[in-house]
C-alpha positions, 0 to 999 in steps of 0.5 A, spaced: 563 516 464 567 512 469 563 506 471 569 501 471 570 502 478 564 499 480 562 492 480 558 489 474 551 487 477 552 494 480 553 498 476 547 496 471 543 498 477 546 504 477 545 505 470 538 504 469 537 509 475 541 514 471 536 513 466 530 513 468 532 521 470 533 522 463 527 526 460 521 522 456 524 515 459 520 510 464 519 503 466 516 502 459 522 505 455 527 503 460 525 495 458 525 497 450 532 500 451 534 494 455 531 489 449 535 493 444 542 493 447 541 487 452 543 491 458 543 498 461 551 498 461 552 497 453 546 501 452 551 508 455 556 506 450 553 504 444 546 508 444 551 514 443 555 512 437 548 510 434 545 516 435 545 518 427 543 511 425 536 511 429 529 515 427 528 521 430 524 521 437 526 519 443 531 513 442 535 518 438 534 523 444 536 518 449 542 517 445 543 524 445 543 524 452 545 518 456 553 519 456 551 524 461 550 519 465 553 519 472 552 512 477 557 515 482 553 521 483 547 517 483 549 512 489 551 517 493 545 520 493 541 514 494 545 513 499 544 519 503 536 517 502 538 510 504 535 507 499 536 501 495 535 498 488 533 491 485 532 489 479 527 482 475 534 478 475 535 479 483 531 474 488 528 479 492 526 483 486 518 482 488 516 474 484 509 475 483 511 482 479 516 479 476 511 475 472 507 481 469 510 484 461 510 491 464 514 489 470 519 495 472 526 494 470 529 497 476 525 498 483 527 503 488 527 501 495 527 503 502 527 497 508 528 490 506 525 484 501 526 476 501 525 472 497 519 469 494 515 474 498 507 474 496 503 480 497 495 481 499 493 488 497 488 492 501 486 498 497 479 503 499 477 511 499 482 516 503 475 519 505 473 513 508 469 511 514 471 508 520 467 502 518 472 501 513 478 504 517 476 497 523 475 492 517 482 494 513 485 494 519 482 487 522 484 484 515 490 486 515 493 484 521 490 477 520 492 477 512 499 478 515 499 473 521 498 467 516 505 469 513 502 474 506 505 482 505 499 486 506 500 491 500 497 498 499 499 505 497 500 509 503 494 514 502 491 516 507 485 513 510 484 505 508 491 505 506 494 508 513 489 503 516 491 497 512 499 498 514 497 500 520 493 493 522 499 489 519 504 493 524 500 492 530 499 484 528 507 483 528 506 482 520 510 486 513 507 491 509 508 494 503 508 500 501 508 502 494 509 510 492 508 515 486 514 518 486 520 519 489 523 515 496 525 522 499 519 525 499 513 521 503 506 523 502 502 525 505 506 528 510 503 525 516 504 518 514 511 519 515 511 517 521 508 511 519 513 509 513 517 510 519 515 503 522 513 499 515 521 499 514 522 498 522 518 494 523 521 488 516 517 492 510 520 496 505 517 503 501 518 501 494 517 506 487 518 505 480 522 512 480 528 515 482 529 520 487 526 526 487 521 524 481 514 528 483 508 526 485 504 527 480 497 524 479 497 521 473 503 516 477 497 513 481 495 509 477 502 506 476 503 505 481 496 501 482 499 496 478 504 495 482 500 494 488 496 488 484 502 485 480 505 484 488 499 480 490 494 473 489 489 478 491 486 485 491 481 487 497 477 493 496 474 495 503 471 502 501 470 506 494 466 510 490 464 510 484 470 513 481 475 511 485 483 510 484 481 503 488 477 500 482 483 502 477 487 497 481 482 491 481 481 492 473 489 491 473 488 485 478 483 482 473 489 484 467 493 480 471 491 475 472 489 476 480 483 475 484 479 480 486 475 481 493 470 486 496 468 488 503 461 489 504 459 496 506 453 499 510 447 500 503 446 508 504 454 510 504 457 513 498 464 509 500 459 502 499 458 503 492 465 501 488 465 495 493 458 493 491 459 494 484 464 489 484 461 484 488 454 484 483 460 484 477 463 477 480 468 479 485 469 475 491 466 476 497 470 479 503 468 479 510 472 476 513 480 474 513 478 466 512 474 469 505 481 470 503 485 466 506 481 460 504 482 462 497 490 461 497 488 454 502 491 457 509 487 457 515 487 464 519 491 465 524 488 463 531 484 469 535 488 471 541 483 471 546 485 477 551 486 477 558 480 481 562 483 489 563 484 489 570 479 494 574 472 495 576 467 491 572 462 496 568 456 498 570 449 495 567 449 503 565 455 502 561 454 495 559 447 497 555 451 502 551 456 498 549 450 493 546 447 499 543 455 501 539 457 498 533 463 498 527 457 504 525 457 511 528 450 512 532 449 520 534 449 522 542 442 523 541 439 516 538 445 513 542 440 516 548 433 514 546 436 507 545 440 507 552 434 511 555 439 514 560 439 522 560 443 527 558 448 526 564 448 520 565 449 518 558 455 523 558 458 520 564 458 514 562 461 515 555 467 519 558 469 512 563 468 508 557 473 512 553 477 512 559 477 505 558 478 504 552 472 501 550 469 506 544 472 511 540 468 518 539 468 521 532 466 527 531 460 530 530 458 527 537 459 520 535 460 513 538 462 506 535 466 501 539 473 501 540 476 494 536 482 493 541 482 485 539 
């Protein structure tokens, strides 16, 4: 190996990457290795001239395996990725994680870190509703404008929609991910890692590019998420869902755990009422958080009038009748009594307008544009 060119600091990094693509070795086994021999670069030298002397296992195959080790090729294909390393000994390196004993050895990254950021998670159901979505969204954005990293996995539904609402409040956003930084999933949300970086956030895993995504990472990754953070919201979840992994890592932590709240006759409530029931705190607006940490939500920004012609008392009997809840056509009807045309010209303008959303199924809930 020649690893004499490169600067210390930087050719540990290095190394623990190297490593970490050797069969059999994680976060976990990466730690044992630096225990034993002190540090990655005295491990690629001293392992191999022990390999007779250790037990048989997997240290012995690490021995066996690690003088093939090539940093160089490794930086140059995180460069090509424009990835990023860090490790615990780094001020950047996450300071709430670097607390927790399993805290990964190395993190790769993509975008940026400060020192002494902490983070909020927001976590819920892929398969969530638009309820859940507008409430991720809306804690998201005020959580980040009182200065927390909104933190989530990228996933799709309440994730997209807590990084989302952190974007569009001007805040940072974290997006943790079960496999390598060269691939996003899922494929739609690319466009929106695009912006985390963008926008001051990073993409963050525990492992080296082109490592799977497999579905026994997701609960490593889980950790992760609560190891960033003072607190984990969990907004929508079933019974079984991966969200309610992550709060029982928040509890082993040593993190607060809060709940939203959901509509009693929704499958997506149930893992969120568990956990109020269980002691969990409750989380019904950004204030219920923020209060538990002593800072104050951020001032609601009161937007000017949208110039136009005002609505119709048509329109505005509509509006009264939507909410965060999805109403059918035909009870939005009943509710209004307006008929079938009239309805439909009205729900077209107020689209138009931008003051509801249509969902499928024939369904309407208010637009949240504030």
């Amino acid at each position: 190996m020649a690893v004499t060119a490169l600067p210390d600091p930087e050719k540990e990094k290095l190394l623990r990457a190297c490593f970490l693509t050797l069969p059999q070795i994680g976060s976990g086994r990466l730690r044992q290795i630096i225990e034993i021999w002190g540090a990655a670069t005295t491990a690629a030298t001293a392992a191999p001239r022990a390999a007779g002397k250790l037990p048989s296992g997997w240290l012995r195959d690490f021995a066996a395996q690690c003088g093939a080790a090539a940093p160089e090729q490794m930086a140059q294909a995180l460069a090509r990725e424009g990835i990023r390393l860090v490790t615990p000994e780094e001020s950047v390196y996450p300071c709430l994680l670097r607390e927790c004993p399993d805290a990964p050895p190395l993190l790769f990254y993509k975008g940026e870190l400060q020192a002494r950021q902490e983070g909020i998670g927001i976590v819920g159901a892929r398969q969530a509703t638009h309820y859940g979505k507008a409430a991720a969204e809306k804690l998201a954005r005020e959580i980040s404008g009182a200065g927390f990293v909104v933190v989530s996995g990228l996933a799709r539904g309440i994730d997209g929609a807590a990084h989302g609402g952190a974007l569009r409040g001007g805040g940072i956003t974290w997006a943790f991910m079960a496999g390598g930084l060269d691939y996003v999933y899922p494929g739609e949300h690319r466009a929106l890692a695009a912006r985390i970086t963008a926008g001051g956030g990073a993409l963050l895993s525990e492992f080296p590019p082109g490592f799977p995504w497999k579905p026994q990472h997701f609960p490593m990754r889980n950790r992760l998420i609560s190891g960033v953070s003072r607190g984990v919201i969990v907004v929508e979840a079933g019974e079984r869902s991966g969200s309610l992994i992550t709060a029982d890592f928040a509890l082993e932590q040593g993190r607060d755990v809060f709940a939203v709240p959901g509509p009693i006759f929704s499958p997506t409530s149930r893992g969120a009422h568990h956990l109020l029931r269980s002691g969990a705190l409750l989380a019904a607006e950004a204030a219920d958080v923020l209060g538990e940490y002593q800072k104050p939500a951020p001032a609601a920004k009161i937007a000017a009038p949208a110039p136009g012609p005002r609505l119709a008392a048509r329109q505005r009997a509509i509006l009264a009748c939507l909410s965060d809840l999805p109403l059918h056509v035909d009870a939005l009807r009943q509710q209004c009594r307006q008929n079938e045309a009239e309805l439909a010209l009205n729900l077209l303008e107020l689209e138009l307008a931008g003051r509801v959303h249509a969902l499928p199924g024939q369904h309407y809930v208010l637009a949240r544009g504030d």
